[in-house]
FIVEXVO-503318 format. One record per residue: residue in one letter; z, x, y of N, C-alpha, C in turn. Coordinates in nm, 3 decimals, padded with zeros to 5 digits. Layout:
! FIVEXVO-503318
(node a, (Z, X, Y), (Z, X, Y), (Z, X, Y))
...
! end
This chain:
! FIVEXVO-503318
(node x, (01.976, -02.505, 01.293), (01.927, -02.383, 01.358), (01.888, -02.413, 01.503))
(node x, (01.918, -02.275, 01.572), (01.855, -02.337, 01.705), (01.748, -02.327, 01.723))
(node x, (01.656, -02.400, 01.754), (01.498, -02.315, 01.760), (01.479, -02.294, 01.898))
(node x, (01.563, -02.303, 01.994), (01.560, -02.268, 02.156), (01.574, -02.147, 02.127))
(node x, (01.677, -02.071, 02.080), (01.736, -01.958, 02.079), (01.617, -01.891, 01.985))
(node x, (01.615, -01.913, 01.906), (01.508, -01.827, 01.836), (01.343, -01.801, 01.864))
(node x, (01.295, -01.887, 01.967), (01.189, -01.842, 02.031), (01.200, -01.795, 02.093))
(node x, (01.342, -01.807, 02.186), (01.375, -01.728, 02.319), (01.353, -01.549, 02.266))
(node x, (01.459, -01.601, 02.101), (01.460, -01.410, 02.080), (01.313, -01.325, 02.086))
(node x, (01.213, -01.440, 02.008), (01.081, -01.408, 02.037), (00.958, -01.381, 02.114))
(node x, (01.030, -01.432, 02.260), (00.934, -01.479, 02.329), (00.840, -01.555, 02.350))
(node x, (00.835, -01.669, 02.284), (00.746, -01.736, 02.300), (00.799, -01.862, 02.343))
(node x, (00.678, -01.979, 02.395), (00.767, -02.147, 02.424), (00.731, -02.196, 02.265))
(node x, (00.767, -02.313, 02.268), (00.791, -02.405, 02.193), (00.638, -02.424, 02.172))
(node x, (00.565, -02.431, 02.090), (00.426, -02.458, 02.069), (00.410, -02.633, 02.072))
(node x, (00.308, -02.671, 02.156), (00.300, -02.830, 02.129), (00.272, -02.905, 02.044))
(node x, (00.189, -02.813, 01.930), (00.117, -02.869, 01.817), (00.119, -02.722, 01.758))
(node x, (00.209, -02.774, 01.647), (00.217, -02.646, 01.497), (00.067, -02.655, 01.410))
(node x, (-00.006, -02.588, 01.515), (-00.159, -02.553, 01.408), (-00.110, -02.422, 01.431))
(node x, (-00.238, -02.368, 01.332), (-00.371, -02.239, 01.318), (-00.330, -02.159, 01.448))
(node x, (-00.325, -02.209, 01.541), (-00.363, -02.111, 01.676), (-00.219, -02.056, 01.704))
(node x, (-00.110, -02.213, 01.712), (00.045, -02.115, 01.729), (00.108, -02.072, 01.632))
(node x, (00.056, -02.075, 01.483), (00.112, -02.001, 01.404), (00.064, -01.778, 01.430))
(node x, (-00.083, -01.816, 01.445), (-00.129, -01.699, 01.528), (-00.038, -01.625, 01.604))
(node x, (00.021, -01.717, 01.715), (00.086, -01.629, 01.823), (00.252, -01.623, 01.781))
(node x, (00.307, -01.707, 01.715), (00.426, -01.678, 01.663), (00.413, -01.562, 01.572))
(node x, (00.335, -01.505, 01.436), (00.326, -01.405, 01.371), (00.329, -01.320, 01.456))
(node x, (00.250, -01.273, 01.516), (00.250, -01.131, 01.579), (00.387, -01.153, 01.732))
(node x, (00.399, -01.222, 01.757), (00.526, -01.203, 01.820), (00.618, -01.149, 01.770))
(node x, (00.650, -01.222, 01.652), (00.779, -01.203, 01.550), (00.776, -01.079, 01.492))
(node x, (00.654, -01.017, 01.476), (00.669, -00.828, 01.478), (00.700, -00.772, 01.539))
(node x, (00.635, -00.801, 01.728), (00.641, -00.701, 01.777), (00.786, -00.702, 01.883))
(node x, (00.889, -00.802, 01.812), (01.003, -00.807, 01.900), (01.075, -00.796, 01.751))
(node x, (01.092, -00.829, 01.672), (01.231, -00.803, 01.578), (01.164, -00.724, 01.441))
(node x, (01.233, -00.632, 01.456), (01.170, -00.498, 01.374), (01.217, -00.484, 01.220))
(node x, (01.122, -00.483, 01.149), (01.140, -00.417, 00.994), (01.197, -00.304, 00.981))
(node x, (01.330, -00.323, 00.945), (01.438, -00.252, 00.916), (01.549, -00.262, 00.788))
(node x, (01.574, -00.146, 00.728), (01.708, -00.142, 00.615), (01.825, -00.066, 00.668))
(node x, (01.839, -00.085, 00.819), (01.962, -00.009, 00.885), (02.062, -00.069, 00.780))
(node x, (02.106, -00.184, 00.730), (02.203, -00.184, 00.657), (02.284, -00.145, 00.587))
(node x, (02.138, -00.152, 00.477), (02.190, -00.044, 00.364), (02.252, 00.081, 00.374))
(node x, (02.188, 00.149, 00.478), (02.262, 00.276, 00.530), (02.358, 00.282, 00.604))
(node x, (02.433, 00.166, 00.634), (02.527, 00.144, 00.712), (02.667, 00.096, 00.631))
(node x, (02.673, 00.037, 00.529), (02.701, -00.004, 00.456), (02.768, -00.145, 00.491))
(node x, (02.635, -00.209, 00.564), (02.657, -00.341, 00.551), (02.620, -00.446, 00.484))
(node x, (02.698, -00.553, 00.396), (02.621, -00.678, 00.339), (02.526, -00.721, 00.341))
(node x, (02.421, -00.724, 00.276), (02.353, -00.818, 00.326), (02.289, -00.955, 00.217))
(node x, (02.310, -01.060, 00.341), (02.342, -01.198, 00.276), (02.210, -01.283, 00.322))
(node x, (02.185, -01.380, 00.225), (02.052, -01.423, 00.197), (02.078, -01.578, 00.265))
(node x, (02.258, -01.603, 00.278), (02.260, -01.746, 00.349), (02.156, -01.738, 00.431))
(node x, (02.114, -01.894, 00.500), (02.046, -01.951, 00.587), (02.093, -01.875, 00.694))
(node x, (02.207, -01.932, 00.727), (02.325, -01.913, 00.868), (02.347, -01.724, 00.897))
(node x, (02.365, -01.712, 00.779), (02.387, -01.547, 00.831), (02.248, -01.466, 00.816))
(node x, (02.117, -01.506, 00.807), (02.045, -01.419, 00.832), (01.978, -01.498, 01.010))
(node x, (01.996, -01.640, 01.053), (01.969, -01.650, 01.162), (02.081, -01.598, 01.297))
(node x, (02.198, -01.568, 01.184), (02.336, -01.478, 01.334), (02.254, -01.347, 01.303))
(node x, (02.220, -01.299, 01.217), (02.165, -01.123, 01.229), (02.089, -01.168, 01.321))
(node x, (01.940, -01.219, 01.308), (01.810, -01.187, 01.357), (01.834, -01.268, 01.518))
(node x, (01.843, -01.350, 01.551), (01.873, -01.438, 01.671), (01.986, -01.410, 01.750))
(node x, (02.122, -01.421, 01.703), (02.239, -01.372, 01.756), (02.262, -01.260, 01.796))
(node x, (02.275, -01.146, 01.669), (02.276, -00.999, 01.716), (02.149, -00.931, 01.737))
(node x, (02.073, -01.002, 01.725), (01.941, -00.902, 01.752), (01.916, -00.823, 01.709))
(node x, (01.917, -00.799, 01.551), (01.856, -00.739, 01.441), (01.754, -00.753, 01.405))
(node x, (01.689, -00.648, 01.296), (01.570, -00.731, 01.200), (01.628, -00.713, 01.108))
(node x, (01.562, -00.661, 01.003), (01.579, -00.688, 00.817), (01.484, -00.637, 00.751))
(node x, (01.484, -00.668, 00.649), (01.345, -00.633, 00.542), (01.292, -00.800, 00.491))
(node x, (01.220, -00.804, 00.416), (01.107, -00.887, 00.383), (01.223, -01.003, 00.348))
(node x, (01.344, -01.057, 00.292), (01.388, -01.161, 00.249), (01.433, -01.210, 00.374))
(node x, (01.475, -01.109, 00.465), (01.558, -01.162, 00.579), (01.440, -01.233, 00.630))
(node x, (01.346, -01.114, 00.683), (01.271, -01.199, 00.799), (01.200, -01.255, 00.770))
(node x, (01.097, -01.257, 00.649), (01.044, -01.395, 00.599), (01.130, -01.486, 00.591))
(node x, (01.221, -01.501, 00.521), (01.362, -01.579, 00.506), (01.412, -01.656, 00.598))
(node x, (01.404, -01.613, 00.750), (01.448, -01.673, 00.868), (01.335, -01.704, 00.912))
(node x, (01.190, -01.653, 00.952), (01.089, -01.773, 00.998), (01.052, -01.861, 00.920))
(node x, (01.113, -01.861, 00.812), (01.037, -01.959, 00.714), (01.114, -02.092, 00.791))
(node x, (01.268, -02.108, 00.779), (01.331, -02.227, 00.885), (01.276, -02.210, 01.049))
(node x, (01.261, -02.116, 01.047), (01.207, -02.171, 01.274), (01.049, -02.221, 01.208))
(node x, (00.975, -02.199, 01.116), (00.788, -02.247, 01.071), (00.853, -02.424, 01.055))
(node x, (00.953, -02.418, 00.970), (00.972, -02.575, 00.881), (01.042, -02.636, 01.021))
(node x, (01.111, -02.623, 01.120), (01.173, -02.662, 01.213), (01.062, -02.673, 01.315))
(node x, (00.958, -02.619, 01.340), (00.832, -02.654, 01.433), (00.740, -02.746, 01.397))
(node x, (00.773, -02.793, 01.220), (00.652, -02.900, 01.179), (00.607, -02.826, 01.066))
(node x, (00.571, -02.690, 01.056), (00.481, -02.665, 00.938), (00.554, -02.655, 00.794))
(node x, (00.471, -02.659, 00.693), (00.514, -02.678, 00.591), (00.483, -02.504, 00.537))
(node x, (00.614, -02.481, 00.499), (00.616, -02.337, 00.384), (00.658, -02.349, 00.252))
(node x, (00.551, -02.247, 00.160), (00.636, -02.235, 00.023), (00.662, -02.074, 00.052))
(node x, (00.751, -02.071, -00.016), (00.853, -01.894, -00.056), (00.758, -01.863, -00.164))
(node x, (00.739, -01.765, -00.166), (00.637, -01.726, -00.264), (00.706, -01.556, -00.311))
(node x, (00.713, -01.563, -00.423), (00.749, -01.408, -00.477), (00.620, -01.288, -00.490))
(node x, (00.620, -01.194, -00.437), (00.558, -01.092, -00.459), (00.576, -00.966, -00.545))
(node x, (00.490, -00.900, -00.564), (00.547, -00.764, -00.653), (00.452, -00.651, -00.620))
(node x, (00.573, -00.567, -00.544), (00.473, -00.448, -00.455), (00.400, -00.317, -00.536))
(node x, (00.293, -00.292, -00.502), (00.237, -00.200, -00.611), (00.318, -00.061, -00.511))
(node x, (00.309, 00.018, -00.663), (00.359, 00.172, -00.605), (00.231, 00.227, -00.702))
(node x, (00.110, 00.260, -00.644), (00.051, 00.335, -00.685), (-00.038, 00.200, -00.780))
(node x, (-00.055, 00.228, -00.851), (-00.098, 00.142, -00.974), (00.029, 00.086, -01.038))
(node x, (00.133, 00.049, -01.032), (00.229, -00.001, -01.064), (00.295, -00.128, -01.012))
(node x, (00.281, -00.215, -01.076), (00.389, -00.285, -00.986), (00.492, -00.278, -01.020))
(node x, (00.571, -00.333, -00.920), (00.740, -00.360, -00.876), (00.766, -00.463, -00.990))
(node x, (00.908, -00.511, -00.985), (00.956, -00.596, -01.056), (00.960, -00.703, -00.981))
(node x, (00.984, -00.854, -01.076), (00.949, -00.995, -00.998), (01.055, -01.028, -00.892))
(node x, (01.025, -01.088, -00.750), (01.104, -01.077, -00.641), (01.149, -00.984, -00.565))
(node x, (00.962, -00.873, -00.606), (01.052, -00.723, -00.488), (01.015, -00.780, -00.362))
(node x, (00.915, -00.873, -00.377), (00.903, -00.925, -00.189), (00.894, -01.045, -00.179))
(node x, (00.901, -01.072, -00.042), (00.892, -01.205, -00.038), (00.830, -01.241, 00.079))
(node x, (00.702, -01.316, 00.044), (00.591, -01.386, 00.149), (00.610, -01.562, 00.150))
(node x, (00.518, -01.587, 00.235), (00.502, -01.679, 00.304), (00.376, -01.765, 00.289))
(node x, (00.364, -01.899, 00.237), (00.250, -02.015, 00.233), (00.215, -02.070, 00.324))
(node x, (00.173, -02.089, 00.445), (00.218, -02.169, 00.527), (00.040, -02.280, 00.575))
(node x, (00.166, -02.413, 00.603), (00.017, -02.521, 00.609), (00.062, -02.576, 00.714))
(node x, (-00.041, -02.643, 00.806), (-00.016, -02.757, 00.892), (00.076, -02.910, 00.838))
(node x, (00.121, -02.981, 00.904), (00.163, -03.098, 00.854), (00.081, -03.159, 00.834))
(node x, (-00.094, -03.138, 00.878), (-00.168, -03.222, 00.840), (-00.331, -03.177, 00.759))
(node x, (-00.216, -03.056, 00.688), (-00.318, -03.009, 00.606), (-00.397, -02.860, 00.573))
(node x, (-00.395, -02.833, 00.756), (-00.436, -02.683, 00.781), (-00.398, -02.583, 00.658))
(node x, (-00.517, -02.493, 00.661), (-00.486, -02.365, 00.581), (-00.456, -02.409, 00.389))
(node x, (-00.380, -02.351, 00.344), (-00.226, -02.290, 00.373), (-00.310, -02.085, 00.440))
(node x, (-00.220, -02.035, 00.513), (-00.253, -01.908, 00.570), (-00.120, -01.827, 00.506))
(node x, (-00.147, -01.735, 00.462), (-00.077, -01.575, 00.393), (-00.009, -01.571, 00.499))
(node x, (00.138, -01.557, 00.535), (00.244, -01.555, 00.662), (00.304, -01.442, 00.601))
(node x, (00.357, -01.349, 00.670), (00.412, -01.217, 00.587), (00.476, -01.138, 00.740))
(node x, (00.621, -01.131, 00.803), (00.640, -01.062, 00.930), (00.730, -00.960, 00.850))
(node x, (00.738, -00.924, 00.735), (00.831, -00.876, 00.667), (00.777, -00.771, 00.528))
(node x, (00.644, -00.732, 00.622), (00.594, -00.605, 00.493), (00.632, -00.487, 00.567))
(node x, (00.665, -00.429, 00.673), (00.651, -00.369, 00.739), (00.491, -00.320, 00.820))
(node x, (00.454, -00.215, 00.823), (00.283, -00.243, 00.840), (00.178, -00.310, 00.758))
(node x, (00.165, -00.426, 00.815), (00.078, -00.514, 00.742), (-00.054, -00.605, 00.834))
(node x, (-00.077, -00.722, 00.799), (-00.158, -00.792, 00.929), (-00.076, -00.838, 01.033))
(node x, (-00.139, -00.827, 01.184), (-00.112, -00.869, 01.312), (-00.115, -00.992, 01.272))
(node x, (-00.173, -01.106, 01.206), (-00.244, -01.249, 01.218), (-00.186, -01.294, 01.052))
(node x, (-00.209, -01.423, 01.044), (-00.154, -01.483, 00.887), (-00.310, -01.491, 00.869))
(node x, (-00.334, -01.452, 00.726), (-00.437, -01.456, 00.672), (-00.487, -01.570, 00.559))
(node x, (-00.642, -01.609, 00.572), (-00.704, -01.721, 00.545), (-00.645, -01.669, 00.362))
(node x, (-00.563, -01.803, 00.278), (-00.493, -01.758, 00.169), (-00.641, -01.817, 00.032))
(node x, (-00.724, -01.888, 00.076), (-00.800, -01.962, 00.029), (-00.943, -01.828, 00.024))
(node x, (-00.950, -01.762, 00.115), (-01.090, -01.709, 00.145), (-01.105, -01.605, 00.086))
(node x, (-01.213, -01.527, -00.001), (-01.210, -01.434, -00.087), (-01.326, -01.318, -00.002))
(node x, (-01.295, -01.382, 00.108), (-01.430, -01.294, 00.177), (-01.324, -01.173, 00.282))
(node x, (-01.381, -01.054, 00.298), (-01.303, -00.968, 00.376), (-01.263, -01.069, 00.526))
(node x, (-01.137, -00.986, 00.543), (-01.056, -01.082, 00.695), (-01.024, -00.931, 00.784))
(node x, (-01.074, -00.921, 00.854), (-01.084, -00.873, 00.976), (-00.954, -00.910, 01.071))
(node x, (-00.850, -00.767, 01.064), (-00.750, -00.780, 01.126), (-00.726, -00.662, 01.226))
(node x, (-00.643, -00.671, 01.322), (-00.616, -00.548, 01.394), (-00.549, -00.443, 01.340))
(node x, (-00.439, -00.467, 01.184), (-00.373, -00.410, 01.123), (-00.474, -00.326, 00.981))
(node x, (-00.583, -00.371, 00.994), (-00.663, -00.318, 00.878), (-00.799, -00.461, 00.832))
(node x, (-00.827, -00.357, 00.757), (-00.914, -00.482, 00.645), (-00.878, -00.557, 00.560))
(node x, (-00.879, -00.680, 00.558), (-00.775, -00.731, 00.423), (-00.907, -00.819, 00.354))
(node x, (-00.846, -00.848, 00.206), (-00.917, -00.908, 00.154), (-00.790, -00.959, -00.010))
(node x, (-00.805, -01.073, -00.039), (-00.721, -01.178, -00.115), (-00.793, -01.189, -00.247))
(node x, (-00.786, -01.131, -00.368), (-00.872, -01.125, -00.465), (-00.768, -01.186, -00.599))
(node x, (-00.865, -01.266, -00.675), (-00.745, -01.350, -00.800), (-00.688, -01.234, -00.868))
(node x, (-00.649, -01.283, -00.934), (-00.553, -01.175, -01.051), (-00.505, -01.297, -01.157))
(node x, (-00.598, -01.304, -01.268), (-00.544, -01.377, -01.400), (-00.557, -01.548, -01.300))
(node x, (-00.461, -01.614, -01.380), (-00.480, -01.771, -01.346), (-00.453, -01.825, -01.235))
(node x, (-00.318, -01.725, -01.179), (-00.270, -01.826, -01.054), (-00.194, -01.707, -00.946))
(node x, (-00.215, -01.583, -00.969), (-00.184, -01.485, -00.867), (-00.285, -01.437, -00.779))
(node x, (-00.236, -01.334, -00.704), (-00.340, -01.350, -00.584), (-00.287, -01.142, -00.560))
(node x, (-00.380, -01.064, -00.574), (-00.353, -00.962, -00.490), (-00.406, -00.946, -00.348))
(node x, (-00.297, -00.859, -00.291), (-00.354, -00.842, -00.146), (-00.395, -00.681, -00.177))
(node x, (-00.489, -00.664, -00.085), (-00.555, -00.569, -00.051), (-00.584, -00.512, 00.102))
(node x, (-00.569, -00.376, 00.134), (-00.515, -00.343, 00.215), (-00.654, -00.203, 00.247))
(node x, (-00.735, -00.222, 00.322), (-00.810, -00.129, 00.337), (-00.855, -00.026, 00.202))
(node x, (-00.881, -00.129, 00.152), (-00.903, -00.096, 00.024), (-00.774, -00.052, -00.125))
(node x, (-00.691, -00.107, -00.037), (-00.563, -00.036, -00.157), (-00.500, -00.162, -00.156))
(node x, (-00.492, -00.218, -00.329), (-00.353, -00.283, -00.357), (-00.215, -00.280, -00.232))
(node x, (-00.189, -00.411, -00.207), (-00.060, -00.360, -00.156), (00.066, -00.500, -00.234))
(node x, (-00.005, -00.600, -00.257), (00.101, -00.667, -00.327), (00.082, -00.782, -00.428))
(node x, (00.122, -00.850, -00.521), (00.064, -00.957, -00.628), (00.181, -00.995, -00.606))
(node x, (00.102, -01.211, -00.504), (00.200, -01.297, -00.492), (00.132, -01.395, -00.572))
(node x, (00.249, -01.479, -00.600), (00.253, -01.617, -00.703), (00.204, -01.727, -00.598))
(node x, (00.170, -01.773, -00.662), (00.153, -01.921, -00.622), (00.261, -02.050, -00.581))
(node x, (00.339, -01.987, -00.687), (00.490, -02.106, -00.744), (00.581, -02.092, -00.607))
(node x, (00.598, -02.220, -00.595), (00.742, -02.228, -00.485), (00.876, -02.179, -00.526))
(node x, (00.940, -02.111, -00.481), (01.081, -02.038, -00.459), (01.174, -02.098, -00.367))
(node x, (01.279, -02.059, -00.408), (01.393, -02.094, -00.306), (01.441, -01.985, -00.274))
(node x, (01.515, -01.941, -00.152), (01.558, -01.787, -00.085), (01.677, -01.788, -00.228))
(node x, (01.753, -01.842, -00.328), (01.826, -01.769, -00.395), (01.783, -01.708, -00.515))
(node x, (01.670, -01.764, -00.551), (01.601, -01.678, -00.645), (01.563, -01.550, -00.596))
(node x, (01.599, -01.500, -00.460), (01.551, -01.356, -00.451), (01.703, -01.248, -00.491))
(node x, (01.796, -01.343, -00.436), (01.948, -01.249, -00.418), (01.956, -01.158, -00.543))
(node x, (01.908, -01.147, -00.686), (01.938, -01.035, -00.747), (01.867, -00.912, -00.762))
(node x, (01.732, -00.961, -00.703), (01.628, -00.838, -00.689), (01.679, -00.772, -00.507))
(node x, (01.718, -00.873, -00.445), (01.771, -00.800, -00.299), (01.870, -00.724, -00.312))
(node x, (01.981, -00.786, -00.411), (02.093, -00.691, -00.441), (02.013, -00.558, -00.499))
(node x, (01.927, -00.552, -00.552), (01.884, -00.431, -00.620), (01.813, -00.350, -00.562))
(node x, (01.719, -00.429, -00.431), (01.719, -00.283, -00.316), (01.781, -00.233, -00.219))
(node x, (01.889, -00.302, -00.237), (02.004, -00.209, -00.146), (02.127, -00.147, -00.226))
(node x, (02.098, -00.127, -00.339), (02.187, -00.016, -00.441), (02.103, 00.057, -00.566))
(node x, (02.006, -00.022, -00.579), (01.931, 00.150, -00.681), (01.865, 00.222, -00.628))
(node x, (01.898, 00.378, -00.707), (01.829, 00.483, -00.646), (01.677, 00.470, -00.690))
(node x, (01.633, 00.402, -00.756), (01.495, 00.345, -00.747), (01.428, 00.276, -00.671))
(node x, (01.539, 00.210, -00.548), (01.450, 00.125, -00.447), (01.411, 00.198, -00.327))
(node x, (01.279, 00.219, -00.301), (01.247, 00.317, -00.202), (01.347, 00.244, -00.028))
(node x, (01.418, 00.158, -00.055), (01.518, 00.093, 00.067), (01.650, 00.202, 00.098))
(node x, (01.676, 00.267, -00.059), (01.818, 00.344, -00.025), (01.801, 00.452, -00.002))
(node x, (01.651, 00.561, -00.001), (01.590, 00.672, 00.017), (01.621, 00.703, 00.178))
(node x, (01.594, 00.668, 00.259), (01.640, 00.671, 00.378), (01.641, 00.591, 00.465))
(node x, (01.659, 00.557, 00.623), (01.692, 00.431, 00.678), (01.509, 00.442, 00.780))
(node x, (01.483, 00.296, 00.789), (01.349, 00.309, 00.849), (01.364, 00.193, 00.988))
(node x, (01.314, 00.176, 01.100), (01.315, 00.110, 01.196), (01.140, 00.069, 01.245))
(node x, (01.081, -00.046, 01.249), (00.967, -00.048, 01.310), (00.917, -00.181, 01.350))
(node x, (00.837, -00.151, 01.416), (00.766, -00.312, 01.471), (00.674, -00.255, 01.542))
(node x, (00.548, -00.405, 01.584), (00.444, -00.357, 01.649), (00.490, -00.338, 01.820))
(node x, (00.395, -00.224, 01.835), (00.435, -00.176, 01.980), (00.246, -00.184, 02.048))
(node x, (00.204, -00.254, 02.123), (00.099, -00.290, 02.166), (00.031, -00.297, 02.073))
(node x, (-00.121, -00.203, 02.084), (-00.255, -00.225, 02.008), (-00.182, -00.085, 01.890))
(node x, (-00.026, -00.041, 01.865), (-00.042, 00.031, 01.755), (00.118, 00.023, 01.712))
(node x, (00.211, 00.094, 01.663), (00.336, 00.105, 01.625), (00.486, 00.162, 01.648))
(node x, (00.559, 00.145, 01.640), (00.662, 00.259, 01.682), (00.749, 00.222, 01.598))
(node x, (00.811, 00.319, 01.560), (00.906, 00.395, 01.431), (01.002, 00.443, 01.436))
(node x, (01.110, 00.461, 01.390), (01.222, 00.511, 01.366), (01.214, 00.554, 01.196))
(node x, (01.189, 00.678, 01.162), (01.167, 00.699, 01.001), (01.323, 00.846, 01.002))
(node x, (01.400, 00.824, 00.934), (01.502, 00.923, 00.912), (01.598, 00.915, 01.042))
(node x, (01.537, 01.073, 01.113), (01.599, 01.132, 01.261), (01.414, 01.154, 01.331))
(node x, (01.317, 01.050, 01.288), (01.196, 01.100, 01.359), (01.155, 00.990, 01.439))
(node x, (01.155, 01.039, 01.577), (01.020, 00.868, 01.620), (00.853, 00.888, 01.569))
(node x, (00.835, 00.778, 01.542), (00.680, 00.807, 01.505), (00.572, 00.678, 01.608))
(node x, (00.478, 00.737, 01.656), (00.427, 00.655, 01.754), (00.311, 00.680, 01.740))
(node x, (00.219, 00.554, 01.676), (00.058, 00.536, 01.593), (-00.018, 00.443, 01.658))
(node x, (-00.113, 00.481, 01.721), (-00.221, 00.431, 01.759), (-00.335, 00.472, 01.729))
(node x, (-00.420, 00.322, 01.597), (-00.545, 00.386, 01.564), (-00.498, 00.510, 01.486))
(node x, (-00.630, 00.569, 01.502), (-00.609, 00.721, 01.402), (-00.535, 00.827, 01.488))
(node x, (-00.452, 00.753, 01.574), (-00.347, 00.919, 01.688), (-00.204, 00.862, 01.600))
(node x, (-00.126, 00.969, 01.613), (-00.016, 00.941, 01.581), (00.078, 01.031, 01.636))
(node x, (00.224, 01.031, 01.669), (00.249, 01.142, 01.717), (00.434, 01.156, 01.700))
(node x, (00.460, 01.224, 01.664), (00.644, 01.275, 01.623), (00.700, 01.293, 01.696))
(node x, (00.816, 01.282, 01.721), (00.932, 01.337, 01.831), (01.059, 01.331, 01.745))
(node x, (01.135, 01.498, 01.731), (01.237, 01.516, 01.644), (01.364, 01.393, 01.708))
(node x, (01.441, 01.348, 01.683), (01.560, 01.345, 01.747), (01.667, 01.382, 01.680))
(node x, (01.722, 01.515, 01.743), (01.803, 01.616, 01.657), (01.930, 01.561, 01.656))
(node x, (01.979, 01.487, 01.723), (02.142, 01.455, 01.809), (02.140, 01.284, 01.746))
(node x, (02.256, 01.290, 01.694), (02.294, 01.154, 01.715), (02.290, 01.099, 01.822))
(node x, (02.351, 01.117, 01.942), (02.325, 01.079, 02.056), (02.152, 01.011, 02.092))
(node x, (02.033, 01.083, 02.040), (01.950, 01.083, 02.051), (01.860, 00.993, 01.978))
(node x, (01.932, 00.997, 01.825), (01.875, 00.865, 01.759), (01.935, 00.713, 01.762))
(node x, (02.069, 00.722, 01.809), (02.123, 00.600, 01.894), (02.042, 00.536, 01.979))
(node x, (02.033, 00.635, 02.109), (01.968, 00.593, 02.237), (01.805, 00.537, 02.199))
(node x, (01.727, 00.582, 02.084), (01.599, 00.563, 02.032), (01.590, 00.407, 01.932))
(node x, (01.681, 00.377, 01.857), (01.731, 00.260, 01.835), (01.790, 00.139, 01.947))
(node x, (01.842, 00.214, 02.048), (01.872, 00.108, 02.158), (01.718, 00.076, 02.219))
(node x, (01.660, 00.180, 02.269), (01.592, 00.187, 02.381), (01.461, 00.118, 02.348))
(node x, (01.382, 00.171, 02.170), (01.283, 00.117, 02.138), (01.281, -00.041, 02.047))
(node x, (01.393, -00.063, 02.024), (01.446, -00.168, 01.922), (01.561, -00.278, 01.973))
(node x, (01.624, -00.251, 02.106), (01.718, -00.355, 02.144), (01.797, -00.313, 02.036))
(node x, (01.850, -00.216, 01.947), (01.948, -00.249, 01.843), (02.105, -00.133, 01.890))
(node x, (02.187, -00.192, 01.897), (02.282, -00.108, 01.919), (02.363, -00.085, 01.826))
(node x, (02.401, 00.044, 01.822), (02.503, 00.067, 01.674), (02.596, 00.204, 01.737))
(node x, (02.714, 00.161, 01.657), (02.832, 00.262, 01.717), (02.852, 00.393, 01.596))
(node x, (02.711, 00.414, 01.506), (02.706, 00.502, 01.439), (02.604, 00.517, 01.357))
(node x, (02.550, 00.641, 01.345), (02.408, 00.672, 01.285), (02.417, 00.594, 01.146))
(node x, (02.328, 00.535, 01.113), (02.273, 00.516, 00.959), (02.279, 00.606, 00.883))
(node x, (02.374, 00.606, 00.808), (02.343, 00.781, 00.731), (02.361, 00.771, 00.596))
(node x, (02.447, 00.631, 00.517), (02.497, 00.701, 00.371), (02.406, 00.730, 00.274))
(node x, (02.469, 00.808, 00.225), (02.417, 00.910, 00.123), (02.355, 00.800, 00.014))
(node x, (02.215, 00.853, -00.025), (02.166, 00.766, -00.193), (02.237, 00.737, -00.259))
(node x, (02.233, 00.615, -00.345), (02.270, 00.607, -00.426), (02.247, 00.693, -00.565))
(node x, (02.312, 00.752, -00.633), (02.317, 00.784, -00.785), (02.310, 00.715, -00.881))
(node x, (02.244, 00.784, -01.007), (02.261, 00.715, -01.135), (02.398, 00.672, -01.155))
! end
């Protein structure tokens, strides 16, 4: 991998020492330049869990992904700077429900000499600005909300999200191919809220910006604010302009069916 090229995509230098502080500034970089996205699926493009082809999406063409990709690809630029990651499987609550095993996929991440391990996650879509203390059961104070890491049974961990469930990760180390049949499955059942419609986002200063359907959505704090874009023309240029992403045709296919 290159890791020139992939900080470059990020903006950031080369950190001198892979602690606590540049894992800090790599997380929230890595949001607020390569965006949580399922343009794919609606595009009807592949998508592949190799090493190599999720660092030509995210680095090369200047894409994002959803949670396998882009956890998936910083997990090699984290292990290529020094730090040590485990893949960790998650299971996203819908309500009081959870998902099935490998609907997400987070991030362990430790110093080489011990640090942390810190909750790494650039791939929930709105989630924490910062990797969170994975050890600490005390509320964590983020710009993205309140979080707080509470057990669940022997060896899981829920996250909590301003007071709401948002996901139950394992402990156990993974490899990116143990995700490929639950990934295959949110980009073709009409049960995965991925094939419902196409979504675009990343952090945009102290709040967000969106691409949800044909809508921009732009959240700061408790403001938030819509702008239709009626025209293809219009949601193109809104994908170029707010996302670096260029495409020679709207995201559009139709749900999948039973």
């Amino acid at each position: 991998m290159d890791v020139t090229a992939y900080l470059e995509r990020i903006g950031v230098e080369r950190p001198r020492v892979a602690d606590g502080a540049a894992l800090r500034e790599l997380h929230r970089a890595h949001q607020t330049v390569v965006p949580f996205e399922n343009l794919s699926i609606h595009l009807g493009e592949p998508i592949s869990l190799a090493e190599d082809d999720l660092i030509d999406k995210i680095v090369q063409r200047r894409r994002g992904g959803f949670c396998y990709e882009l956890n998936g690809a910083f997990a090699m630029l984290l292990e290529a700077l020094g730090y040590r990651v485990v893949r960790a499987a998650a299971r996203v609550y819908g309500g009081e429900r959870l998902g099935p095993p490998f609907d997400h996929l987070a991030l362990l991440v430790s110093t080489a000499e011990g640090g942390g391990p810190w909750l790494v996650d650039v791939g929930f879509g709105s989630h924490s600005v910062y990797p969170l203390e994975f050890t600490s059961r005390a509320e964590q104070a983020d710009p993205g909300g309140r979080f707080a890491l509470v057990d669940a049974g022997e060896r899981d961990v829920d996250v909590i999200k301003d007071g709401q469930p948002q996901y139950r990760i394992e402990r156990r180390a993974r490899s990116l191919a143990d995700f490929a049949p639950t990934c295959w499955w949110q980009q073709t059942s009409p049960d995965s809220h991925f094939t419902r419609g196409p979504i675009c986002s990343r952090i945009d200063g102290d709040g967000r910006i969106s691409i949800s359907g044909r809508t921009l959505i732009l959240t700061n704090g408790a403001t938030r604010s819509e702008v239709p874009l009626g025209t293809d023309e219009a949601l193109l240029s809104a994908y170029r302009d707010h996302f670096g992403i260029v495409l020679d045709r709207v995201p559009s296919l139709p749900r999948p069916t039973e």
